[in-house]
N, C-alpha and C positions, 0 to 999 in steps of 0.2 A: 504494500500500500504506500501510494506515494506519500511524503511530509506534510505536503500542503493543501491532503486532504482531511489529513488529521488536525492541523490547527488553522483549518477554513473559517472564520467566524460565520456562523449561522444567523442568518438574518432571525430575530423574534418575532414569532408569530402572533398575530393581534388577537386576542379573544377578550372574552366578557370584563374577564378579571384583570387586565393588564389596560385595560383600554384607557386612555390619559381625555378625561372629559377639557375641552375647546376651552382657552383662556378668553377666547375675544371675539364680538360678535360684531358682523359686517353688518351695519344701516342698510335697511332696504331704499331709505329715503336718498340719504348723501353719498351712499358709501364709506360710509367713512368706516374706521377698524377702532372699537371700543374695548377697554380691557371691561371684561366682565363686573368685576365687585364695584367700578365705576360705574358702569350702566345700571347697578342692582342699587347703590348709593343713592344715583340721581332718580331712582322712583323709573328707573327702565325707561325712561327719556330719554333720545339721543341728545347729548351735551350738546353735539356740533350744532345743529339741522332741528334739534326739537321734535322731532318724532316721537311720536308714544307708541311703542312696542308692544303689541299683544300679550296680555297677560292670562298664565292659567287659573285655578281658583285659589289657589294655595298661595302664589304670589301677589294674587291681588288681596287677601288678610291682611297681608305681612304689610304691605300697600297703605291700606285705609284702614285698620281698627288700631288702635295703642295696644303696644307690645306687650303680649301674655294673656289680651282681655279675651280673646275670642273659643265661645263653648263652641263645639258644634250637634247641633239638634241632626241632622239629617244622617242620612247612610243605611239609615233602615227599611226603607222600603226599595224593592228590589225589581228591576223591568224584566218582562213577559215577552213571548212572541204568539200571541193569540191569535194571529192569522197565520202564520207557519207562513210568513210573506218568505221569497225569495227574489233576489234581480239577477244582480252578478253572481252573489254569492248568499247563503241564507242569511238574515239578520243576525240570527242566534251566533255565527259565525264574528257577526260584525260587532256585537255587542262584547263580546270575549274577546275581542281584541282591543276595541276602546277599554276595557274596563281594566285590562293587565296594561295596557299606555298609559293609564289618568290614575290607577290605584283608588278611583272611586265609582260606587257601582250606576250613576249616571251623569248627567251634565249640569248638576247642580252641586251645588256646596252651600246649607247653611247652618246657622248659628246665630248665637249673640255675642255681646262685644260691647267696644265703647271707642268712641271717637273723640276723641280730646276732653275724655271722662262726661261725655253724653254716652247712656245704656241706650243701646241698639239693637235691633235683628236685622242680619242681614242674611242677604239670600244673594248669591255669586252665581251666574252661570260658567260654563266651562267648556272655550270653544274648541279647546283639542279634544273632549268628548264629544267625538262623533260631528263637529261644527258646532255645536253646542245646541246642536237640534232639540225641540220643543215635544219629546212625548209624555205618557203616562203619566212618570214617574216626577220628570219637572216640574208638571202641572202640578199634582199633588203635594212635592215638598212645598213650592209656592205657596199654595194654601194651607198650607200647615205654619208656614214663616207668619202669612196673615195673622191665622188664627194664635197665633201666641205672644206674636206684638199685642193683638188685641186684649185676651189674654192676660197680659202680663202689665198692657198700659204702657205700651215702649214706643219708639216710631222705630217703621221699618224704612231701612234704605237696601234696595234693589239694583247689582248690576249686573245689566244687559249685556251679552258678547253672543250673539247667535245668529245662525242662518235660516230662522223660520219652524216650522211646522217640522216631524219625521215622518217622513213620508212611507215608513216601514210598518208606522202604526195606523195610517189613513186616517180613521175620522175619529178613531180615539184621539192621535194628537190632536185634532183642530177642535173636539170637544173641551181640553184643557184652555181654551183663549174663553171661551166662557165662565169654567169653573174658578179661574183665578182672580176673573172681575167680581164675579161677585164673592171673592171671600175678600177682597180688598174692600170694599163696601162696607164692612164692619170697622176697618180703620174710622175711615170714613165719620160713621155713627158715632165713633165713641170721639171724635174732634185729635185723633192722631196722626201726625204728618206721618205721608208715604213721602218718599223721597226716589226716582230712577236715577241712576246715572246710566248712561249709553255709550259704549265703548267699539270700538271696529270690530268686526260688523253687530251692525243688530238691522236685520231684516226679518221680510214674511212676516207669520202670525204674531211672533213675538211683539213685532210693532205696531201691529195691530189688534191687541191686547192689554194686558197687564203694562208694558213697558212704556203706555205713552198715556196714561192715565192717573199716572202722582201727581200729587199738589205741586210738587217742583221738580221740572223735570231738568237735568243735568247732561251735557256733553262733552267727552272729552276732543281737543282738535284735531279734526282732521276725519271722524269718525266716519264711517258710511253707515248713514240712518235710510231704511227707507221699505216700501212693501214690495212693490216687484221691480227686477233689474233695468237697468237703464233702454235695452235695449227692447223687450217686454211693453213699456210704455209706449216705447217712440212708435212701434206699428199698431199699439192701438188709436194713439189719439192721432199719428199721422201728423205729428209736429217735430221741428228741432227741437231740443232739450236746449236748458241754459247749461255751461261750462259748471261741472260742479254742483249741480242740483241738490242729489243726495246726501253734500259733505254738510257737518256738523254749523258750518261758519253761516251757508246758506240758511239752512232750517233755521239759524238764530234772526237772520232777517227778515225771514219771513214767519215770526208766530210759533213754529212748533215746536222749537225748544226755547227754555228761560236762559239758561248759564251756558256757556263753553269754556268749561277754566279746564286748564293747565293739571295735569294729573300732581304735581309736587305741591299743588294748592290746593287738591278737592279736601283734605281732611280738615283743613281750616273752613273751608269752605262750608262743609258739609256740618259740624262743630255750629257755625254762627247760623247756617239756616235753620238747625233745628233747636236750638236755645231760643232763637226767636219764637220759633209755634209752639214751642212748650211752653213761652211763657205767657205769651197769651192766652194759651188754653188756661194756663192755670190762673192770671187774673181775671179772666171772665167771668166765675164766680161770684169774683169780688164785686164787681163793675154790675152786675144783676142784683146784686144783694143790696147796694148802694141806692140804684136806681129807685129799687122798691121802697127803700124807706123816703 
């Protein structure tokens, strides 16, 4: 055996265990090359360009409640394939595979928490689940978040990251765009702010539901809000579109959303909106009591 096959260094093979996770993540916006614990510092905004990076549900906690507060109520109820649907591949296929990629069993995540020591519920979509598609199980934790801000006498803030309805479930999904208005409706009754924030993307039922129906609704920049895609529109109405219809900046122009702040501001943000409604709810009381005498 020749020498210098004996002391060939061997290239190391890449597996699970050896594998060296990316220090630096490329801007889709600028380009530009961010070190990691910098992009995760600045609230996963890009420093350069300002982009707001898609967030999962676990990093958008970390995000928007104060560090340590957040319980989470959800993970127990668990999605079905009641039609035995198949397309490419069966659901049940597609669901076990979102669920080992996201480690939770659908495109929700919630909980309670606190936001610059305001007590919260909040309810997280989760668009690397599946897009963050809108079935069964979404629906339901939603109205479970409702029902226990209500409940518990909390406000609930909501955010949106979704591509609409799941189409896997047919009309079980699009039945949850009803059941989650009316279990917000109870907020509502009892005088407790809902609050949505809307994050890239929130389309389909989702925006045509639950997500555009809080007392304050909230955008992060740049966001693409809207029900069906750009190009869906333009051959029904047979018009151009304006430049940017969809983006977050637009909809603040024209009515459908209240705020567009900056993700490294929404917890102040979110903090002074809902001290405001809570404080009025709570002197209204007084202001009734007053009146009367």
């Amino acid at each position: 055996m020749a020498l210098d096959r004996i002391f060939r260094r061997k290239r190391p093979q890449q597996t699970a265990e050896n594998d060296v996770p990316e220090l630096w993540t490329k801007c889709p916006a600028c380009k530009a090359s961010v070190y990691n614990k910098d992009l995760e510092a600045n609230c996963f905004v890009c420093p350069a360009c300002g982009h707001h990076h898609r967030l999962d549900a676990d990093a958008r906690v970390r995000v928007l409640l104060d560090e340590g507060s957040f319980r989470q109520l959800s993970g127990r109820v668990l999605p079905l394939d009641p039609l035995t649907f198949t397309d490419t591949e069966p659901y049940a296929e597609r669901l076990a595979r979102a669920q080992k990629k996201t480690g939770r069993p659908d495109a929700i995540l919630t909980g309670t928490g606190s936001i610059e020591g305001v007590e919260v519920t909040v309810a997280v979509m989760d668009f690397a689940f599946s897009g963050g598609s809108m079935g069964s199980v979404v629906g339901e934790e939603i109205a479970r978040a409702a029902e226990h801000a209500a409940g518990a006498g909390l406000p609930l803030v909501l955010v949106a990251a979704s591509g609409g309805a799941r189409m896997q479930e047919s009309a079980l999904s699009l039945m949850q765009m009803a059941k989650t208005t009316v279990a917000l409706e109870e907020l509502a009754r009892r005088g407790l702010p809902y609050v949505s924030v809307l994050t890239d993307p929130t389309t389909g039922g989702v925006t045509a539901s639950f997500a555009t129906i809080a007392d304050v609704i909230v955008a992060e920049p740049g966001a693409l809000i809207g029900f069906a895609g750009p190009r869906v529109i333009q051959q029904t109405i047979r018009q151009n579109l304006p430049e940017g219809f969809q983006r977050a900046e637009f909809l603040l122009e024209h009515g459908m959303v209240d705020l567009v702040t900056d993700r490294r501001e929404q917890r102040a943000t979110l903090a002074r909106l809902l001290g405001t409604f809570l404080g009025a709810r709570d002197a209204a009381p007084a202001l009734t009591s007053g009146a009367a005498r």
